[in-house]
Structures are given as C-alpha cells and as structure tokens.
N, C-alpha and C positions, 0 to 999 in steps of 0.2 A: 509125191506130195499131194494131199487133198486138197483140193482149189475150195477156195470163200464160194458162201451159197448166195445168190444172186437174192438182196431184198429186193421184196417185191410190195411196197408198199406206199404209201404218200403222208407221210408224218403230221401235217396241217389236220388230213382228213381222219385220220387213225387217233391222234392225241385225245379227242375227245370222247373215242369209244368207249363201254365200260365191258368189263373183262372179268370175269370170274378165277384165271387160271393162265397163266405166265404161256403154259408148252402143254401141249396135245403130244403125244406119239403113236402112230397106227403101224401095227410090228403084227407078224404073224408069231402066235404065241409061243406054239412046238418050235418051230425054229429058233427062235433068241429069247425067249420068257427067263431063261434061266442061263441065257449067256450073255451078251451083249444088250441086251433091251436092260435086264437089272443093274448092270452095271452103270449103264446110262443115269437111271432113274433114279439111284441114290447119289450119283456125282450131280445129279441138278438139285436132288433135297439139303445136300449139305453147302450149297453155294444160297439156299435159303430163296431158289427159284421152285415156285408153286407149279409142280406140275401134276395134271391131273394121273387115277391112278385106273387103272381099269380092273372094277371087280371079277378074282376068278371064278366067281359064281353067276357071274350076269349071265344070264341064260342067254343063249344065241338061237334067233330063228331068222326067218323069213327079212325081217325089216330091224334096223337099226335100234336099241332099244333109246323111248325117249331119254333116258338120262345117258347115254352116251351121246346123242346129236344134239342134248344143249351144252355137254362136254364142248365138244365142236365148237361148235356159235360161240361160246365163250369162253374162248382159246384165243390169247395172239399170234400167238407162232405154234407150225406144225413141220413136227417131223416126220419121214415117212421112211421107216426103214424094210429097206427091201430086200427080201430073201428068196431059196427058190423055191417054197411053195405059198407067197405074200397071195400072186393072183390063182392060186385055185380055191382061196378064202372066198366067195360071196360077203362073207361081212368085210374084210381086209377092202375089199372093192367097195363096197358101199359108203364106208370109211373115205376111202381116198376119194369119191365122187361129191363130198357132200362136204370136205376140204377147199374141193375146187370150187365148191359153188358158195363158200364162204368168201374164198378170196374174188371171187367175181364182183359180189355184193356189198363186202366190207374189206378194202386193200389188205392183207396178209402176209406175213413171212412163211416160205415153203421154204425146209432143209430136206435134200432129199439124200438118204446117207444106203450105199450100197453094201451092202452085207457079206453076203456068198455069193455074188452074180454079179455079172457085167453091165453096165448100165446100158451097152447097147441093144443086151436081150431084152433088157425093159423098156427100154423107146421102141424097138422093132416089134415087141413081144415075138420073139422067135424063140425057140427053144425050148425049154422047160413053162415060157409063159404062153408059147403056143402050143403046147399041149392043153396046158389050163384051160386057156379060152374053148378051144375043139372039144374038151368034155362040156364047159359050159352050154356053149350053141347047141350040143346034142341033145341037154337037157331040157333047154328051155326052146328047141328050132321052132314047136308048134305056137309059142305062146308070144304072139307080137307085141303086147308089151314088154313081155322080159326081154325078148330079141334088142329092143330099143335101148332096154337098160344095160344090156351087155356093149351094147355099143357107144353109149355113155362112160363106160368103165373102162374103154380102151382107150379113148379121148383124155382120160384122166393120169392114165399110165403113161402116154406121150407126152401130157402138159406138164407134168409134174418131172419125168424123165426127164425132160428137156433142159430143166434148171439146175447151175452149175452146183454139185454138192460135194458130197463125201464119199471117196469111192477108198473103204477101207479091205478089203482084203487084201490078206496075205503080209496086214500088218497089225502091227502092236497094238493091242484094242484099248490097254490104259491110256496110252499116247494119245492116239485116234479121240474119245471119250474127253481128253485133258481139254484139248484144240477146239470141239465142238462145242466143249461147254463154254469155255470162252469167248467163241463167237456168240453165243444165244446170250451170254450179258452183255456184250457190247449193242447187239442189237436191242434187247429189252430194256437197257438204262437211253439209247439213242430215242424209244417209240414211250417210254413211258412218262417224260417232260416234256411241255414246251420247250422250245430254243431258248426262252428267257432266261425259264429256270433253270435250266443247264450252267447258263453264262452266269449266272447267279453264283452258284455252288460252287462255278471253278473261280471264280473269284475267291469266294471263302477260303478253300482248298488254297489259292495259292498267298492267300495271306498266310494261314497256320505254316506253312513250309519255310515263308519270310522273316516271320519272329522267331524260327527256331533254326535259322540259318548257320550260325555261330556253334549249334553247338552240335554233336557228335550224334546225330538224330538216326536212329535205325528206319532201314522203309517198313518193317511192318509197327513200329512204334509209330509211327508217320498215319499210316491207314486206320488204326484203332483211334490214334486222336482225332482225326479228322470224320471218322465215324458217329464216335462221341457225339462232336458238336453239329452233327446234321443229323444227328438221332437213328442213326443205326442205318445209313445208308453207305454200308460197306462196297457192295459189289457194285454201285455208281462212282463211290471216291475213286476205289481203284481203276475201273473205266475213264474218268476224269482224269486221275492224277498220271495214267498209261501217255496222256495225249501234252497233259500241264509238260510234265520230267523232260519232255522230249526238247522242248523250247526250253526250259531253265535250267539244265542238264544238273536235275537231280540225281546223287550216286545211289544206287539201291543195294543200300549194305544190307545182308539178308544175315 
C-alpha cells in the first residue's frame, strides 16, 4: 500500500502565496511521457486541477529554460516521479534542485512517486543512479563549478527521497493514479483557504445536507448542489463533505 506523502508545508505562511499553477511534475520523459506521466496529467485535468504542461518542443540545453523555472516558482505542489533513467537527465536534476530551493524559500508540498525503481536506489543513489552520477562527474570532474552543482543534485535526490511517497510498482497504475490524485485535492483545497473560509463553506455544506435530510438525496446529487451554491467549488465540497459525512453519518447512495 502507498503510504500518504509527507506535507511539507505551513498553511498561515503558504495561504497568502500567489500561484500560477496547482502541480508541477518533473518525470523523465522517454521513460513515462507516454505511460504513467500521461495518464497522471489528464486524471488531474479532469479533476479541473491546473497543472502545468511541459512543452515537447522546449528545447533542452545547458540551464533550465526560463519558462519552465517560473513553472516552478509558481507551482504549489510538486511531484517528482522517479524512474531508472530520472538522474542521468541534467535537466531532470536541475528540475528537482530548483524544487528544493522553492520549498526552502516558500513552504511546499513534495509527492515523491516511485515508478520503476526502488526508493532506496534513490536515497542511496546506488545502482542505476550510480551509474548516472559516475558518467556525470566524468563529464564535468575538470569543471568546479559543475562539480558543485552535481553535488547540489545529489542533496536533492536524498531530500526529496527521504519524503514518505508513492512507491507504485508492480501495481495497478489506474489505482495508483486514482489515490494520488485524491491526495493532491485534499491537499490543495487544505492550502488554498484560510481556516475560516473552510469552516465557512462546511457550514454551508452542512446546511444543504440538513434541509434535504428527509428526502431520498443521492451523494452525487448532494455534491452538484452544493457545488452549485459555492460556485463551482466541486473538488473542495467533496474534500469537505469527505470529513462533514463522517460526523453526520451521511449514506453515500452512489
């Protein structure tokens, strides 16, 4: 079972942040562009969470292009899915380095979701990630800044490894994909209101459920009306009404 990914963040501090783009995802592309990473990408567009998209014509060189690192910066939560050829990417790395130095700056959510590889080659980088790095260092051994930066990028791989994620192989990737996206709305309807406004809306929420107590109410007739009346704040109701049902033991006739 995939263990919940460790927020990392501080709500007071975060609430006032302004954000461009719900989910970042840094995925090496050959490896899951067309497996796992897509299927990600459109289970978050139809939950109506903005995530950014990474052009497949963005040229890739040397340095980060700037519209992907204001991607970044204005991103609240990032995922980071790892596979076995994520660290012999240079940009895959630069990505994940410039992640970390978001959340240093501005508290962040890191999902980190394991793909085809064990999460302990990726905390240890042993194996296939130590190959990666062994041609990196050969490449850049003369060059002391790059040396630095390669060892910036391995600080990045253990920080990141370290937080509890999603270790899906060798299972069901629709499942896998269902569970994660559900966690990233739990999180994003948690970071994207004050506490007020939260206690606000389940108030609302549980009045509509009180005036239509009596009658033979469907749960997703329930979620559409209460959407309705908060103006299309579906994926919050149902975050809400997840936590309201459990205290009022609403039956969720589906």
């Amino acid at each position: 079972m995939a263990s919940n990914a460790i927020i990392q963040h501080d709500s007071s501090s975060s609430s006032h942040a302004t954000h461009t783009y719900d989910v970042f995802v840094s995925f090496h592309g050959v490896d899951t562009r067309n497996t796992f990473t897509d299927f990600l990408f459109n289970s978050l567009r139809t939950k109506d969470i903005n995530v950014f998209k990474e052009d497949k014509d963005l040229k890739r060189g040397e340095s980060i292009a700037p519209k992907l690192l204001q991607a970044i910066q204005a991103s609240r939560l990032f995922i980071v899915v790892f596979s076995q050829n994520y660290a012999s990417s240079t940009w895959c790395l630069r990505e994940l380095a410039e992640i970390c130095n978001c959340r240093e700056t501005s508290p962040s959510v890191i999902i980190p979701i394991f793909y085809d590889v064990d999460p302990s080659v990726v905390r240890k980088q042993s194996g296939c990630y130590e190959k990666a790095f062994a041609e990196h260092e050969k490449r850049f051994g003369e060059d002391e800044v790059k040396m630095e930066e390669v060892q910036r990028w391995r600080q990045a791989l253990t920080q990141v490894a370290n937080i509890s994620g999603w270790d899906i192989r060798n299972k069901s990737q629709c499942e896998q994909i269902e569970k994660i996206v559900q966690e990233i709305i739990n999180i994003l309807c948690s970071k994207r209101l004050p506490k007020e406004e939260l206690v606000r809306i389940g108030g609302t929420i549980t009045e509509i459920f009180s005036e239509r107590f009596d009658q033979k109410y469907k749960f997703p007739d329930f979620i559409d009306d209460a959407s309705k009346i908060l103006k299309g704040k579906k994926n919050l109701v149902k975050y809400l009404v997840g936590r309201i049902t459990s205290k009022i033991n609403f039956k969720k006739n589906n």
